[in-house]
VOGU-3710 file (C-alpha; in Angstrom, 3 decimals, decimal comma):
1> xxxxxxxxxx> 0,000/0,000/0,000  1,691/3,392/-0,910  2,223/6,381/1,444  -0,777/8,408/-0,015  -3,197/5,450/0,293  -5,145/6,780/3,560  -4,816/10,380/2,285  -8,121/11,849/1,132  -5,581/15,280/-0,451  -5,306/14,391/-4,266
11> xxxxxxxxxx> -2,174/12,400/-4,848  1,147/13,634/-6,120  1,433/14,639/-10,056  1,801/10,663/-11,736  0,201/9,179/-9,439  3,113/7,762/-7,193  4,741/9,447/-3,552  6,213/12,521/-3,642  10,205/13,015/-4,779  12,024/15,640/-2,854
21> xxxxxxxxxx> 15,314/15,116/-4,483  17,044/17,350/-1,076  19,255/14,541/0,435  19,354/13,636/4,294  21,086/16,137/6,554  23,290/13,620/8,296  24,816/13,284/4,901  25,183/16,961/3,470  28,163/18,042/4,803  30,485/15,051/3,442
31> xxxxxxxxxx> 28,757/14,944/0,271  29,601/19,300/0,133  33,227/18,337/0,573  33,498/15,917/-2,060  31,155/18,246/-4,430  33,798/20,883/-3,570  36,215/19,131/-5,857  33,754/18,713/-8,660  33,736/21,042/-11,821  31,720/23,772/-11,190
41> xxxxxxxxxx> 28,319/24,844/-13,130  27,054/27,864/-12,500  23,268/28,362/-12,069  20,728/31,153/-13,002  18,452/32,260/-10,541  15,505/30,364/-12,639  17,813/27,194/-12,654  18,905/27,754/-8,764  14,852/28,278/-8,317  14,494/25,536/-9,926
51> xxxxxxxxxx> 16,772/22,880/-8,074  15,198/24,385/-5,202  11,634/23,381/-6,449  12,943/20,117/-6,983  14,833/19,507/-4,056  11,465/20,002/-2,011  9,320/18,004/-3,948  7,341/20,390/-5,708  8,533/18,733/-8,879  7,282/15,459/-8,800
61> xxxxxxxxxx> 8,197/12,874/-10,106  11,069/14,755/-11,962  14,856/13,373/-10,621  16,705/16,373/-12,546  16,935/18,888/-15,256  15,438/17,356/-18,518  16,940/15,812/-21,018  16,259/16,535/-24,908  12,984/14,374/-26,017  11,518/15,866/-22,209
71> xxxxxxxxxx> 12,262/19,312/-23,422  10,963/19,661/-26,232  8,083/17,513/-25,247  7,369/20,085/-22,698  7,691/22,815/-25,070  5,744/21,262/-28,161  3,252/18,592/-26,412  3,448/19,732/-22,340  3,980/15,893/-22,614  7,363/14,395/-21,340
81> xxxxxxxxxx> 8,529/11,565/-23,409  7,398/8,946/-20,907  3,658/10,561/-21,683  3,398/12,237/-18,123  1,552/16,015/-18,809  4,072/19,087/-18,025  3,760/22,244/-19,488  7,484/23,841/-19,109  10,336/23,044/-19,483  12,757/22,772/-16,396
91> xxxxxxxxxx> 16,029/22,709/-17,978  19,987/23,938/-16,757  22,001/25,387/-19,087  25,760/26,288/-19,446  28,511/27,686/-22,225  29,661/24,895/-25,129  33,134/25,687/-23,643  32,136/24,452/-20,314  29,767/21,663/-21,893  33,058/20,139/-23,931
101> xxxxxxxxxx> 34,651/19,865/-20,792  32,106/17,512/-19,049  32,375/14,050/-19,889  29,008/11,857/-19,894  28,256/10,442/-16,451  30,541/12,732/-14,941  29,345/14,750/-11,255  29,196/17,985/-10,953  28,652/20,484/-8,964  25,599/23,047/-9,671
111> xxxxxxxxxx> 26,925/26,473/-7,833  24,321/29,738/-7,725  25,913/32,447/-9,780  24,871/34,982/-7,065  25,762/33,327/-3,895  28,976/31,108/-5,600  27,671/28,765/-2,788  27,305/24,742/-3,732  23,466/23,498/-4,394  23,876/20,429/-5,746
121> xxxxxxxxxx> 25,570/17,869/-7,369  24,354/16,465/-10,705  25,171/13,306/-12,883  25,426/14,677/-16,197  23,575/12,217/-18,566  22,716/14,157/-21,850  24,029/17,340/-23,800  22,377/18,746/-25,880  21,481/22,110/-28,034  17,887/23,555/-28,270
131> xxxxxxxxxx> 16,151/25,612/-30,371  15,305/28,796/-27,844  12,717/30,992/-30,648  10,494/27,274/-30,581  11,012/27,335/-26,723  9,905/30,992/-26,387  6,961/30,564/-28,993  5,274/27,444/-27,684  5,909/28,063/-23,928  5,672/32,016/-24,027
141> xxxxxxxxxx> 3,305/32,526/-26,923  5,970/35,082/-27,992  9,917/35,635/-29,317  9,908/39,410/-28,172  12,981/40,107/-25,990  11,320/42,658/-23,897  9,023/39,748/-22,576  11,057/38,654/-18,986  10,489/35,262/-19,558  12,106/35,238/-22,968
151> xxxxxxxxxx> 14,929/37,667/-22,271  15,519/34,888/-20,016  16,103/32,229/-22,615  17,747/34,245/-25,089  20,325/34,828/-22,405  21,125/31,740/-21,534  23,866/29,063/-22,263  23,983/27,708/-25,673  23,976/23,900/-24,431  21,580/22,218/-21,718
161> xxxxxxxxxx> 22,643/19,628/-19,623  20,416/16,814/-18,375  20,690/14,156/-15,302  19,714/13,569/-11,614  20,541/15,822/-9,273  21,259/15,588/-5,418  20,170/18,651/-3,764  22,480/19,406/-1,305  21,275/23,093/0,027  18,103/24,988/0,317
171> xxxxxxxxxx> 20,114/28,352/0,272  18,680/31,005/3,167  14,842/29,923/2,487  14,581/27,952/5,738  15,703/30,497/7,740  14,942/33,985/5,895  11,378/32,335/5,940  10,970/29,674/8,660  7,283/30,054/9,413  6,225/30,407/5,439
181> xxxxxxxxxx> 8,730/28,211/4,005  6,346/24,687/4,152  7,679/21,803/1,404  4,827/19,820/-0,257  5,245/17,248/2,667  4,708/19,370/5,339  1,583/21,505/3,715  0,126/18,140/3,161  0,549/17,175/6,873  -1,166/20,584/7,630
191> xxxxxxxxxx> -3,687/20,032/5,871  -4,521/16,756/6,845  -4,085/17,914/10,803  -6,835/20,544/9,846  -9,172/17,497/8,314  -9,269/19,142/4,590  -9,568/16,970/1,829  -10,497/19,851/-0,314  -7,837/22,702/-0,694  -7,620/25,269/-2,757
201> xxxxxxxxxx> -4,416/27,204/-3,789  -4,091/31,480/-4,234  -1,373/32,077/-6,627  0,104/35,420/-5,381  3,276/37,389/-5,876  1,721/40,806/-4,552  -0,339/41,929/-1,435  -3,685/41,196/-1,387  -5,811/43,736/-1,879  -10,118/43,522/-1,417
211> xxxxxxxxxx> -10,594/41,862/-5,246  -8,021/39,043/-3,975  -9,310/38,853/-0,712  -13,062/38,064/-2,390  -11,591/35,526/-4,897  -9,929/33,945/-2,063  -13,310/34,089/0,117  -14,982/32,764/-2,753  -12,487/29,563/-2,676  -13,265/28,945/1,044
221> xxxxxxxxxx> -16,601/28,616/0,427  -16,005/26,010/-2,440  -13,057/23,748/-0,478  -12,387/22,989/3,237  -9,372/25,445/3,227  -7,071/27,603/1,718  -3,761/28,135/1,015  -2,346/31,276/0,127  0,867/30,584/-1,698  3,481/33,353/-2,140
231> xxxxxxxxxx> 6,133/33,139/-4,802  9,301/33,910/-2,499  11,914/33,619/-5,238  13,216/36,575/-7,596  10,624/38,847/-9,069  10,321/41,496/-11,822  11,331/44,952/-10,657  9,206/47,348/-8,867  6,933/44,582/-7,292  6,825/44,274/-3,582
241> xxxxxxxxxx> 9,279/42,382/-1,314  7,876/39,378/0,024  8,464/40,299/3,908  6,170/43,245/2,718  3,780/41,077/1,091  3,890/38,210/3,840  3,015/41,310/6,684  0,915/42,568/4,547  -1,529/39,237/3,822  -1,017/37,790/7,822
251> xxxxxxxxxx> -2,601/41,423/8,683  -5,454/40,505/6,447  -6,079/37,124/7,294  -5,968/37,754/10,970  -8,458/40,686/10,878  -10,370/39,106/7,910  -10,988/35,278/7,763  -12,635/33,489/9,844  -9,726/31,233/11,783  -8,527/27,834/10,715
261> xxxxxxxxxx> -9,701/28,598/7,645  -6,331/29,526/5,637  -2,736/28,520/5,626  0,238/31,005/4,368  3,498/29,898/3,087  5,928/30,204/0,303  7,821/29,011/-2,319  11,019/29,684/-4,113  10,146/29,755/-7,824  11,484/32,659/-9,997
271> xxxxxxxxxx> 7,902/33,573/-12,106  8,820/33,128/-15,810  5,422/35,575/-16,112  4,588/32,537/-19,485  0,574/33,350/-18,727  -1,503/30,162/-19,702  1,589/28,295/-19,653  2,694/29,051/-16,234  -0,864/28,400/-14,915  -0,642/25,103/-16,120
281> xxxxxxxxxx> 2,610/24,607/-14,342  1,114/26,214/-11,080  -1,786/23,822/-11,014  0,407/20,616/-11,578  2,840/21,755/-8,385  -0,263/23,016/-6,351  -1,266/19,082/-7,245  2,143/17,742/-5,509  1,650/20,902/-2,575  -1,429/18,748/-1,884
291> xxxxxxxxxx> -4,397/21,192/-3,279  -7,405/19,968/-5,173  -7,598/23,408/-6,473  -6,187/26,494/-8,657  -7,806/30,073/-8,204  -6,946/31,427/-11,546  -8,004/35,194/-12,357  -7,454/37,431/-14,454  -4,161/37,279/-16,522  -2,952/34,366/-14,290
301> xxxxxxxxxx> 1,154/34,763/-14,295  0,621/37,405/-17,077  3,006/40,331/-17,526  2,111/43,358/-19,889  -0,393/42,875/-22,601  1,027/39,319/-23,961  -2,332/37,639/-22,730  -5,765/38,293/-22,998  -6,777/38,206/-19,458  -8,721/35,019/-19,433
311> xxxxxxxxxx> -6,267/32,849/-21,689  -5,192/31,143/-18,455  -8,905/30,089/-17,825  -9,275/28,814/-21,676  -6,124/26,875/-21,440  -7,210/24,290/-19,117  -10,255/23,542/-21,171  -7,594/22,018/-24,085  -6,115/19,063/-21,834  -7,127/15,749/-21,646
321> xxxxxxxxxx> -8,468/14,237/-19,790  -5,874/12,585/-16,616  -3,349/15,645/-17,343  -4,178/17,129/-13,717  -6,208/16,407/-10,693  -6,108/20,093/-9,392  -8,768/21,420/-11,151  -8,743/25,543/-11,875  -11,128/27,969/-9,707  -12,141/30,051/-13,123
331> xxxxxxxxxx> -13,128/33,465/-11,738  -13,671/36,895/-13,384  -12,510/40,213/-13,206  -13,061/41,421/-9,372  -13,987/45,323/-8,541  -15,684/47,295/-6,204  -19,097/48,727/-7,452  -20,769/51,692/-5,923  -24,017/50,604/-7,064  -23,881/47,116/-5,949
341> xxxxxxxxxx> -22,016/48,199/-2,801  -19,830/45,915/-2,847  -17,199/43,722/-4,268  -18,402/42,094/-7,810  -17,346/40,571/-11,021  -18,683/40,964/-14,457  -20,775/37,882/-13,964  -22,304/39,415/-11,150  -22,567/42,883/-11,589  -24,955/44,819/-14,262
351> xxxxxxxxxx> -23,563/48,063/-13,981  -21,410/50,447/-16,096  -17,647/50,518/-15,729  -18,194/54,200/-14,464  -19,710/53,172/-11,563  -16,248/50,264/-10,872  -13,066/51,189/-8,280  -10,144/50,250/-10,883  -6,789/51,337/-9,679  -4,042/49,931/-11,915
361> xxxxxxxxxx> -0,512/49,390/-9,949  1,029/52,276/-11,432  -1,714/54,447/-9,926  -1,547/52,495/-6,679  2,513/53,357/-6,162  2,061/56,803/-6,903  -0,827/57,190/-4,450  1,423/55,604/-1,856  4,492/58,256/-3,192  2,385/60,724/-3,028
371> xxxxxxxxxx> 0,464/60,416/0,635  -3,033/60,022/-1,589  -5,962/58,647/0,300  -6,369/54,867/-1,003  -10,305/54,176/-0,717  -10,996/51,156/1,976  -13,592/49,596/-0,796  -9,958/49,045/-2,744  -7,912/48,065/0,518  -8,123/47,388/4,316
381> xxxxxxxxxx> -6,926/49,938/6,072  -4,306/47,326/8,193  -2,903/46,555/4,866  -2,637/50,191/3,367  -0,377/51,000/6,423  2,177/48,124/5,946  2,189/48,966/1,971  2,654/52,455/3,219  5,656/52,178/5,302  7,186/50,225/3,195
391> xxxxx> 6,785/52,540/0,180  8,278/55,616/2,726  11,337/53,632/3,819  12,047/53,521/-0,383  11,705/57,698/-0,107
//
């Protein structure tokens, strides 16, 4: 009988127990000295996010960094070779100097460019070159460099190399973040300690404002609980920090929800902002995370005007059938309406746009710049004074 058997939380993505690929303490420290005398591939922070997603399990059932056929099924199919659904690609990359110099089956040892410290060590199986305008137009819907996502591929090594890893490090996550900073295991132990069977996930990588606070409302009505998941890895510029954020949403759920009734934590994936694609990705993970359950709004994992704003909700209506378990929370545009007196959405409010609060996040930082009043149908007031002092301490 597997390890999920008694669990009433949908099982891990393929069916089988999870695969945190982060190795035993005990053993870390001699497995870091011999990794220290390993040739030495330097990481991205997407890659370094990454590992890190895979080291905790989030990836399930990958071992490692795909190989060729995995990529581009990924890319072309959001099949692996083996059949298994996945959306994106999670691949390393490095220079063809460095790649000639690797010979197959060698270790080595994945290093984060930033830190220079020693993540992991990796058996290198494969090398191979892709083809980075199909990666960017199947996975990002797009080949313009001003998109984050692709800059990212366009910038990055000409060859990928595939194999199993052994995590070795989760880098300052556990302790920068040791209250939010819950692996797939231990949300699922949570959540079964809290008797949910039915959990739904909140995608978020800003504060919560009233409009997230009703789609996240609307989601505890629908499952037993909630999780509201914050993306603690590397973000575009301007957006807020995530010590910010994670004040900013423990205010609201402490004034707001009813107790017991939602869970916060974090994650360290870099957002690739790929839209559609990226919800995809987020539901499969949520799956391994242990939630039934996707709330996907408007321009899920967007960025600019790449997506139309319900492409995310469309996208999940094109798999077949057995691709997921977690199953998307499809909800509209959110506003306050003056009419209706409250907060709404297009399916269930009549009225004019005139009559709709709509403050874009451009607006919203300069009203914080600039001392403006910020209406409390838009934002709680305990929520307005964290985003405020955080915007003075930046003046």
């Amino acid at each position: 009988m597997g390890a999920n058997a008694m669990s009433k939380l949908v099982p891990p993505h393929g069916g089988g127990a999870l695969r945190p690929l982060l190795i035993e303490p005990s053993l870390r420290a001699a497995e870091l000295m011999s990794a220290e005398g390993l040739k030495a591939v330097p990481m991205t922070s997407r890659e370094s996010s990454d590992l890190l997603m895979l080291g905790m399990g989030a990836y399930t059932p990958l071992g490692g960094f795909m190989g060729h056929d995995d990529w581009r099924g990924a890319c072309t199919e959001m099949r692996l070779a083996s059949g298994l659904f996945w959306p994106v690609p999670i691949t390393l990359s490095c220079s063809q100097d460095l790649a000639n110099s690797i010979g197959a089956g060698e270790e080595v040892a994945l290093i984060d460019e930033v830190s220079g410290q020693i993540m992991a060590v990796m058996t290198v199986e494969e090398r191979y070159i892709i083809d980075r305008q199909l990666e960017c137009s199947e996975v990002f819907r797009t080949t313009d460099a001003h998109h984050p996502g692709v800059a990212k591929v366009m910038s990055q090594g000409e060859v990928n190399l595939a194999g199993p890893v052994r995590v070795l490090s989760e880098g300052d996550y556990p302790q920068s973040y040791s209250d939010l900073y819950l692996r797939p295991a231990e949300t699922r132990a949570r959540f079964e300690a809290q008797g949910w069977s039915k959990v739904a996930a909140f995608q978020t990588r800003n504060p919560m404002h009233r409009s997230h606070e009703y789609l996240a409302k609307i989601a505890v009505e629908v499952c037993d609980g909630l999780l509201i998941h914050q993306v603690l890895g590397k973000l575009k510029p301007g957006d807020i920090p995530a010590d910010v954020r994670v004040q900013a949403i423990n205010a609201l759920v402490e004034n707001y929800f009813v107790a017991g009734t939602a869970i916060q934590a974090g994650y360290p994936i870099e957002m690739r902002y790929a839209g559609p694609r990226e919800a995809l990705l987020h539901a499969l993970f949520r799956q391994n995370f242990g939630c039934s359950h996707l709330v996907v709004g408007r321009d899920h994992a967007g960025v600019g005007d790449y997506y139309g704003p319900f492409d995310a909700h469309h996208i999940f209506d094109e798999l077949a059938p057995g691709s997921l378990e977690t199953v998307p929370l499809k909800i509209d545009i959110t506003f306050y309406c003056d009419i209706c007196r409250g907060t709404a959405t297009n399916r269930t409010c009549p009225h004019e746009e005139s009559h709709r609060l709509s403050i874009s996040g451009t607006r919203l930082r300069t009203m914080f710049t600039n001392h403006e009043p910020i209406p409390p149908e838009f934002s709680r007031p305990e929520v307005l004074e964290i985003l405020q002092a955080h915007y003075d301490s930046l003046s």
